[in-house]
C-alpha positions as CSV (number, residue, x, y, z in Angstrom):
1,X,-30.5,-10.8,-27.5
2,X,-27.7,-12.3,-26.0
3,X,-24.7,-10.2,-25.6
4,X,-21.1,-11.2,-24.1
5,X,-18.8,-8.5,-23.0
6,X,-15.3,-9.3,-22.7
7,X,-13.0,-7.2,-20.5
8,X,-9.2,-7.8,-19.0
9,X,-10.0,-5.0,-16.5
10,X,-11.8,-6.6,-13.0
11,X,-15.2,-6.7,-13.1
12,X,-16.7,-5.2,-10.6
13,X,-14.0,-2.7,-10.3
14,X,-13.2,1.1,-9.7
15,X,-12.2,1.6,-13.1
16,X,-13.7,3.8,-15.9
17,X,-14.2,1.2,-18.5
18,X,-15.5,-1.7,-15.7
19,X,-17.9,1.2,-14.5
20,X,-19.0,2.0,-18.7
21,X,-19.1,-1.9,-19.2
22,X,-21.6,-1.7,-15.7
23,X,-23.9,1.1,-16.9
24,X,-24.4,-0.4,-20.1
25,X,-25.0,-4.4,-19.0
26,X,-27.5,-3.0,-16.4
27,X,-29.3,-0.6,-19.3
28,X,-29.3,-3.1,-21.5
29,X,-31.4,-5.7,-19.0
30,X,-33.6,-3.5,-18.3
31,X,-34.1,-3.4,-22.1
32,X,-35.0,-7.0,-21.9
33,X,-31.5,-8.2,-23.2
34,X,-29.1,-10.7,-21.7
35,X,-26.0,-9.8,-21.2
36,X,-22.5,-11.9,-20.0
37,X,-19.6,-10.7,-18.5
38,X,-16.3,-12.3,-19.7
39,X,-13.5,-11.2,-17.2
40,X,-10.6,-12.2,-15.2
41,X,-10.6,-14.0,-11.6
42,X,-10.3,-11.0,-9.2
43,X,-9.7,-13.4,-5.8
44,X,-10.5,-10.2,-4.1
45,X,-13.9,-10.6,-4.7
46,X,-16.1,-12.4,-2.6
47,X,-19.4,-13.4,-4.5
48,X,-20.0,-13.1,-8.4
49,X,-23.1,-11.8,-10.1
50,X,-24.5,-14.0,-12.2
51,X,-24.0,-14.1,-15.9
52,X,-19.8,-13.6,-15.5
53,X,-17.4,-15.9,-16.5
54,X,-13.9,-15.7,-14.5
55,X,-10.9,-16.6,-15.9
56,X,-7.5,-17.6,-14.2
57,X,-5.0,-14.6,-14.4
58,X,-2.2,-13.0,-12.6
59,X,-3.0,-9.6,-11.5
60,X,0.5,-7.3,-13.2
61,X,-0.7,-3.8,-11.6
62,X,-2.5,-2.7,-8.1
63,X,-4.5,0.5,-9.2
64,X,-6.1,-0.1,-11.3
65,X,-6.2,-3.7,-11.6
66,X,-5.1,-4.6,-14.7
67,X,-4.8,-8.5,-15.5
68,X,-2.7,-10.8,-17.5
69,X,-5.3,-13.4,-18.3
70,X,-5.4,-16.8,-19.6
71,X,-8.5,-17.1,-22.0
72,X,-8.1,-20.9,-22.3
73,X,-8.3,-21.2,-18.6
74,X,-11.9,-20.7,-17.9
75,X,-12.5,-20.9,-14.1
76,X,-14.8,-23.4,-13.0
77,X,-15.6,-24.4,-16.8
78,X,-13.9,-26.0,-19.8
79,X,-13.1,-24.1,-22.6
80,X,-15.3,-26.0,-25.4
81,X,-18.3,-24.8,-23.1
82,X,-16.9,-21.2,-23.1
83,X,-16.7,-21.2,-26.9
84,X,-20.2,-23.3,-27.6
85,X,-22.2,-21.0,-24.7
86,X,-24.5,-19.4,-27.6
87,X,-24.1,-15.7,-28.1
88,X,-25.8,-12.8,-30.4
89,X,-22.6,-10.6,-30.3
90,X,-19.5,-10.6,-29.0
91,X,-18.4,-6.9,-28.0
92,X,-14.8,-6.7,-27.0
93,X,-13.8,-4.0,-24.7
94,X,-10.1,-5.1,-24.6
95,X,-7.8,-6.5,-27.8
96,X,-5.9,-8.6,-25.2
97,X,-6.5,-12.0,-23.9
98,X,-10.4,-11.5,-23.2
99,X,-10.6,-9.8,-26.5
100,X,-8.9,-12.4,-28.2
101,X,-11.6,-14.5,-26.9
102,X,-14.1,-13.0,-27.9
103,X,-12.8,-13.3,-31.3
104,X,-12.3,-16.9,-31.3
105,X,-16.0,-16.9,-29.9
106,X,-16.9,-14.5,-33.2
107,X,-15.6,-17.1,-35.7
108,X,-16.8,-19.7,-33.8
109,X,-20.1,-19.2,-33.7
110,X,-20.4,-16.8,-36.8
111,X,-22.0,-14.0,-34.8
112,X,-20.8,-10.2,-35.1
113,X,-17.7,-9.4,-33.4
114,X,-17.8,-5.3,-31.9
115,X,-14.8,-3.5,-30.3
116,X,-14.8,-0.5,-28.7
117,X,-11.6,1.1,-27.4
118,X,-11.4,2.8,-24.8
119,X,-7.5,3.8,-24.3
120,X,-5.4,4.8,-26.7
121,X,-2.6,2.0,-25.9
122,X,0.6,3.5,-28.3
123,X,0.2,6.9,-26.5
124,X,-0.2,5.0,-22.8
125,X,2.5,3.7,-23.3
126,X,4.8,6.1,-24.2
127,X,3.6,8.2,-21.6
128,X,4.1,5.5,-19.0
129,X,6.7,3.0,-19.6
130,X,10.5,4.1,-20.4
131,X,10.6,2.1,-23.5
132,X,9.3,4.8,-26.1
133,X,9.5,3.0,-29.8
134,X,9.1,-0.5,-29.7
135,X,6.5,-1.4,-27.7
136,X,4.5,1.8,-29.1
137,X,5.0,0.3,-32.7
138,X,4.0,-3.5,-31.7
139,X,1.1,-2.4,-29.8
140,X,-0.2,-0.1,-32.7
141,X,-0.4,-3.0,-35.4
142,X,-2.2,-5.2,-32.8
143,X,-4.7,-2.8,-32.2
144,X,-4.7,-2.1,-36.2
145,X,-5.0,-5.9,-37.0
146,X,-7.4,-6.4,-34.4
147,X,-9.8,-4.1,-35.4
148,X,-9.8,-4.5,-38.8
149,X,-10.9,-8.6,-38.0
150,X,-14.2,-7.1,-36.0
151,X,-16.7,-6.0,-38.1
152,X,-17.1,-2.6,-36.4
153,X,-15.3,-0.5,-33.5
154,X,-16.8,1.5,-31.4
155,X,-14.8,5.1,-30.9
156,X,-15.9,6.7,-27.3
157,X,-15.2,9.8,-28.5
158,X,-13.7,12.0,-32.3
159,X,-10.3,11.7,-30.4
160,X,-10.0,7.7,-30.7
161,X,-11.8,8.0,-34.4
162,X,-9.2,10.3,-35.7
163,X,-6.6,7.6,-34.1
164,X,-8.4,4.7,-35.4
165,X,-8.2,6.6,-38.8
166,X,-4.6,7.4,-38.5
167,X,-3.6,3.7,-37.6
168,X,-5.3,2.6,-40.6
169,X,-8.4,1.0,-39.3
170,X,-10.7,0.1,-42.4
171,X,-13.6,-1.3,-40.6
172,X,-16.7,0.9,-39.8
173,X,-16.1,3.3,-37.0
174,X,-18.6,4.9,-34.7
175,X,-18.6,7.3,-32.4
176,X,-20.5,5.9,-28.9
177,X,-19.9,8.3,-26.3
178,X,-20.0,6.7,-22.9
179,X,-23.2,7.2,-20.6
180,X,-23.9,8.7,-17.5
181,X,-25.9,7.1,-15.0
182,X,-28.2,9.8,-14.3
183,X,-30.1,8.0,-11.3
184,X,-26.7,8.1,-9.4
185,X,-25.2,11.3,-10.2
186,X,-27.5,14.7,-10.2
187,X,-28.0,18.2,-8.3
188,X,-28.3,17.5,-5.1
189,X,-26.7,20.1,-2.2
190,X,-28.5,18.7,0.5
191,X,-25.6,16.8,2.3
192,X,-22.7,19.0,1.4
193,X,-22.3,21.0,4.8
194,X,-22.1,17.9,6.6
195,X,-18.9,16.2,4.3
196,X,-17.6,19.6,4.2
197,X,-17.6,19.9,8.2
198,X,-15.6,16.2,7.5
199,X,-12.9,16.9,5.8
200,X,-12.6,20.7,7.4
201,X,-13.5,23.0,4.8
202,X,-15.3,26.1,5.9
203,X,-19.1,26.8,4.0
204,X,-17.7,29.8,2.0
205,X,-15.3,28.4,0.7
206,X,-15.3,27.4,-3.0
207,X,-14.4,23.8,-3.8
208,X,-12.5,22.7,-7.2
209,X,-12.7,18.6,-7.8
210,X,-10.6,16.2,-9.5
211,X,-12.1,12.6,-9.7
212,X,-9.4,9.8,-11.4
213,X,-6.1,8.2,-11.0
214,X,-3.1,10.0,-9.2
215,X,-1.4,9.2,-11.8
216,X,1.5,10.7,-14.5
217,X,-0.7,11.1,-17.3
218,X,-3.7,12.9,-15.7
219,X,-1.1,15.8,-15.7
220,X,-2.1,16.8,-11.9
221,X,1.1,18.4,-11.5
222,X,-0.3,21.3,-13.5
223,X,-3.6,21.6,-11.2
224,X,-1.1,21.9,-8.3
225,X,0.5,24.8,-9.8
226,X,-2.3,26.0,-10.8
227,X,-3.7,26.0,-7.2
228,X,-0.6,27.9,-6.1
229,X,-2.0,30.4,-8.9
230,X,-5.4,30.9,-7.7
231,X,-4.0,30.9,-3.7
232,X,-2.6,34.2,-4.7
233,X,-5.9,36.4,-4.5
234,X,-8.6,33.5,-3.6
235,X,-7.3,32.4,-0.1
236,X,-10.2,30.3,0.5
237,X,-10.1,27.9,-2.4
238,X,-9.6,24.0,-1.6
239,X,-8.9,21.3,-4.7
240,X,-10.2,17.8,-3.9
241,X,-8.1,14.7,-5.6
242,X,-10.4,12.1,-5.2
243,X,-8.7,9.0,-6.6
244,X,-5.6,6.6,-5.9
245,X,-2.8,6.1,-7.8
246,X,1.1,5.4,-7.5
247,X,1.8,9.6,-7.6
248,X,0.3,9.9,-4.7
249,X,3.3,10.4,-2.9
250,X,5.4,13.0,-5.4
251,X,2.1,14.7,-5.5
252,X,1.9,15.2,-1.7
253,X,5.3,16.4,-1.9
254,X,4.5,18.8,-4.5
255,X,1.7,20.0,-2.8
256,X,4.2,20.7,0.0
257,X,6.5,22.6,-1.6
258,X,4.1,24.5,-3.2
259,X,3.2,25.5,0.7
260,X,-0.7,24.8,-0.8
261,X,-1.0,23.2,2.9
262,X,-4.8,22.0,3.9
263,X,-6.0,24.0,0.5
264,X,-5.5,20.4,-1.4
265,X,-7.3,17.6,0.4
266,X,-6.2,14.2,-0.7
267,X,-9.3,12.1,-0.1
268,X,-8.3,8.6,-1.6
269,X,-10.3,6.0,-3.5
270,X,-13.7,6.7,-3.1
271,X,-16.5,3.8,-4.4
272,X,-18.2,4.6,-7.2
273,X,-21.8,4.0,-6.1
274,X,-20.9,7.1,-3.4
275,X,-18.7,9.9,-5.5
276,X,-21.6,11.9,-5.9
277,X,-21.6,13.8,-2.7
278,X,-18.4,14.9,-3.3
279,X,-19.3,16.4,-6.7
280,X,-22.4,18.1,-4.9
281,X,-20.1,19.7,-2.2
282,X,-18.0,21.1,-5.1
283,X,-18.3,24.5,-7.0
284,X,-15.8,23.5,-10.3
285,X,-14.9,20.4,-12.0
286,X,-11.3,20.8,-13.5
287,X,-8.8,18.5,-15.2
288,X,-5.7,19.0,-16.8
289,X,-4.7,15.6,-18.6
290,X,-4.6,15.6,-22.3
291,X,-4.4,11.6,-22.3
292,X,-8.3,11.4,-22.3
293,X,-10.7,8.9,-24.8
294,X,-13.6,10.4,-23.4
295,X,-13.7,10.9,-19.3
296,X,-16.8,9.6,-17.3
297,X,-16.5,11.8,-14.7
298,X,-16.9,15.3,-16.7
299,X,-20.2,14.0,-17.4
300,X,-21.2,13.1,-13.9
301,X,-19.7,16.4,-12.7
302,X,-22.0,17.9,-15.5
303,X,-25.0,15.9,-14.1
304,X,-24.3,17.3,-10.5
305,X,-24.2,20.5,-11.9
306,X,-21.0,21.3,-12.0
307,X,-19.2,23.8,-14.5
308,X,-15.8,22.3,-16.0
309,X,-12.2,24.0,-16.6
310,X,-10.2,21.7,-18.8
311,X,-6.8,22.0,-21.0
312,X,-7.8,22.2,-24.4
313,X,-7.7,18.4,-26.1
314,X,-10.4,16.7,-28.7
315,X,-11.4,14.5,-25.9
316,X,-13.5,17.1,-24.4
317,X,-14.9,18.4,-27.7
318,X,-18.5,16.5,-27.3
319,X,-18.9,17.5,-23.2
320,X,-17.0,20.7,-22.4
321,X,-18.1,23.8,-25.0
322,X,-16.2,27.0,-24.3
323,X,-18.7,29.7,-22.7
324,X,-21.5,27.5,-22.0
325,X,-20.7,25.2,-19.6
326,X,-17.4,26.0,-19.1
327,X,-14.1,27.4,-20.1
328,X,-11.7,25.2,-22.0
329,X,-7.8,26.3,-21.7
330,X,-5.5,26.3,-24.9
331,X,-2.4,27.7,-23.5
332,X,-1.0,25.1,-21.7
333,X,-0.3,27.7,-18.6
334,X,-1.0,27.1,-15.1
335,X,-1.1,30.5,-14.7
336,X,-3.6,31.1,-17.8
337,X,-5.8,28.2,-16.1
338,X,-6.3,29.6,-13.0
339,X,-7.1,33.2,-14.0
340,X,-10.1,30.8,-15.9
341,X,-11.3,29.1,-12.8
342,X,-11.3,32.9,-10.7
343,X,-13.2,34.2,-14.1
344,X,-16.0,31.3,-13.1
345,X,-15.8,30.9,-9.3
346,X,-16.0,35.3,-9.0
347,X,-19.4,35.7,-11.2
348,X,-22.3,34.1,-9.7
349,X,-24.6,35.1,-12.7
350,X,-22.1,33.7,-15.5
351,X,-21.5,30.4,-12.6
352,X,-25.5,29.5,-12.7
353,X,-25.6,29.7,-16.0
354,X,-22.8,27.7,-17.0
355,X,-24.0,25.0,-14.2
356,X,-27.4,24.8,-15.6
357,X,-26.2,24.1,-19.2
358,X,-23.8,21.1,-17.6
359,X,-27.1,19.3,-16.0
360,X,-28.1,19.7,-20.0
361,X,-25.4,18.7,-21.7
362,X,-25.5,15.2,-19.2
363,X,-28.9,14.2,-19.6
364,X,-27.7,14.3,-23.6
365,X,-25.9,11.4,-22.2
366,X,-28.1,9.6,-20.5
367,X,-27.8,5.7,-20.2
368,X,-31.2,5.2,-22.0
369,X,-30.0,7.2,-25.1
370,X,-26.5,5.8,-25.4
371,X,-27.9,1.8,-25.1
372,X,-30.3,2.7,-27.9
373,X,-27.6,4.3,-29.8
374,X,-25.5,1.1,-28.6
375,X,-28.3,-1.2,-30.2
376,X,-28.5,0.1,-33.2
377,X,-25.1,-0.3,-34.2
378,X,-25.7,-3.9,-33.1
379,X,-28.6,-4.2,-35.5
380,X,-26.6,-3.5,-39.0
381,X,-24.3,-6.2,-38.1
382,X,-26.8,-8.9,-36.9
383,X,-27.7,-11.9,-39.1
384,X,-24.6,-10.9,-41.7
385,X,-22.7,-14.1,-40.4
């Protein structure tokens, strides 16, 4: 089968969705399938894979990249042999300018058209841009009109279905979780004293980490405080931000004021293919955002081991179960949050077992059983065109 994704993200990138789009493609060759990469021209990078068409855009934010691209200016390529360039299904992972694409491809062609969303875009943006009506409202009918021209959309977790639902979306809906790749990220301790001698933490002390954007609405200002919580009675706690993101700066300041000092490390952007240490030299995985679809890294944190401490929010409902493999907050209280992470990080019988049941939970998500999940939603729709 021949299979086109269509992204407006940068492809390869250090994004969530590029890194699902990347798990899947490579799954899904293994399988035997063919699969193309529709994206925008990232001048940043060097040398292409094969099987990726760019297209000319302008690049409208840093981190991550996000691009305004041109879906009738095919780099390298006309258009006619961008639309004719025979496909099985088209699977949008944007409703933008690449996703529009791969709709005109759909008709086209008469092949299935799939789209999967993977941010709620009315609540982005009125968490993240001043204007709080407008754009919200004009946003939520394109995603509604858009979806309800695929033949299915793919929900990554009950929190988008119950959006989907609520913005009138009459097409099919499933719930596709997104997959871990379990060859990268497992239990693994073996290099953890060294990176901890790196960046100066001491091998007693217990290590909390947040992977993702430093960004407003992963609600880090909450883990700060938090961290002042915990300071009180566990001196020799450290939090790890691993990420990059324009809060950086107010978050340093916080951290500051706080007096939290060398007990939050800001490590930066760290490559994908090499987060997995990290996780390893960490005791507790904990986030704080309620903004989440379905977070890839509380599944590779689970796949390292890792037990997780989240606020309460149906984006953690199929990963994070509440005295299993971890604790799941629903006061929204620093204070409450941190008294869950001392519960975890002070019991060593209730830690193991919580840490075994996350390597469980992960290989549940495994990219071999997501593709084939992936595939068979494929299968109802091929051949109806």
């Amino acid at each position: 089968m021949r299979i086109g994704f269509f992204t407006d993200y940068a492809y390869p990138g250090g994004f969530g969705v590029e890194t699902v789009i990347r798990t899947f493609k490579n799954c899904l060759e293994k399988m035997g399938h063919e699969v193309f990469i529709y994206a925008p021209d990232d001048k940043e990078i060097k040398k292409d894979e094969k099987n990726i068409f760019r297209f000319k855009s302008l690049k409208i934010q840093k981190n991550p990249k996000i691009f305004l691209s041109f879906s009738r200016l095919p780099k390298n390529r006309s258009f006619k042999e961008i639309i004719d360039f025979k496909l099985d299904i088209a699977h949008a992972h944007s409703i933008f300018a690449m996703g529009e694409l791969a709709q005109k491809i759909s008709k086209a062609q008469k092949i299935p058209l799939i789209c999967t969303h993977h941010t709620d875009y009315p609540a982005w943006i009125k968490d993240n841009l001043k204007e709080k009506f407008i754009l919200p409202r004009l946003v939520l009918n394109k995603v509604r009109n858009f979806s309800n021209q695929a033949d299915a959309v793919i929900a990554p977790s009950s929190k988008i279905k119950v959006s989907m639902e609520k913005f009138r979306v009459t097409k099919p809906i499933y719930v596709l979780s997104n997959c871990v790749d379990l060859g990268l990220f497992y239990k693994d301790k073996s290099g953890s004293d060294k990176l901890r001698k790196k960046y100066g933490i001491s091998p007693g002390a217990k290590v909390l980490i947040f992977v993702g954007r430093l960004s407003k609405e992963k609600n880090i200002l909450f883990l700060l405080e938090a961290m002042g919580e915990i300071l009180k009675s566990r001196k020799d706690t450290v939090l790890l931000l691993v990420g990059e993101g324009y809060q950086r700066e107010e978050l340093t300041g916080k951290a500051r004021e706080l007096g939290l000092g060398e007990n939050v490390k800001f490590i930066g952007f760290i490559p994908h293919a090499k987060i997995a240490p990290f996780y390893n030299m960490s005791d507790l995985f904990v986030m704080s955002s309620l903004s989440e679809i379905m977070p890839l890294v509380i599944l590779e944190a689970e796949a390292c081991g890792l037990p997780i401490v989240v606020l309460d929010d149906l984006a953690f409902r199929d990963t994070v179960f509440e005295g299993e493999n971890g604790f799941v907050v629903k006061e929204n209280s620093p204070v409450v949050f941190a008294k869950r992470v001392e519960e975890l990080l002070k019991n060593e019988a209730f830690y193991g077992k919580f840490s075994s049941r996350a390597e469980e939970i992960a290989r549940g998500f495994s990219e071999e059983a997501q593709t084939k999940k992936l595939l068979e939603i494929y299968a109802k729709f091929l051949g109806r065109k």
